[in-house]
C-alpha positions, 0 to 999 in steps of 0.5 A: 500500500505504501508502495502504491502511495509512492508510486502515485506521488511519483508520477504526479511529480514527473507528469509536472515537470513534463508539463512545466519543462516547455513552459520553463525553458521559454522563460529561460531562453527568453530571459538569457536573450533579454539578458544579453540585449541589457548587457549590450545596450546597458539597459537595466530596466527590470520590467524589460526582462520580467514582461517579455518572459511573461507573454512568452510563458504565456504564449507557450503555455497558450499553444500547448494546451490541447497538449496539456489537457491530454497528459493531464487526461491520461493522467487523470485515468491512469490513476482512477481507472487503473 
């Protein structure tokens, strides 16, 4: 039983981090481009890297939702069908 308990938390943790993964390393990608651009221009606006990792995390997310909703599905019927 406890097995069972652990097996469920551990797969509600990877299927997390599959899902997040996409979304995150947008913002990242999108921060280390904002980062660079700053440190040429010498810019240092914090809004300037905070807004465009925003919209980008949200545009991803945004793309990726049929996506999502079906790992979230399958997921869902993993754990309550068996």
């Amino acid at each position: 039983m406890q097995i069972d308990a652990l097996d469920l938390a551990r797969s509600a943790l990877m299927i997390s981090l599959w899902i997040a993964t996409p979304i995150l390393v947008s913002g990242l990608v999108i921060g280390l481009v904002v980062s660079i651009a700053q440190a040429v221009t010498q810019i240092q606006e914090q809004t300037l890297s905070f807004v465009p990792k925003i919209a980008a995390m949200i545009l991803v997310t945004v793309m990726l939702l049929g996506w999502i909703s079906t790992q979230m599905v399958e997921f869902a019927q993993r754990m309550f069908v068996g």
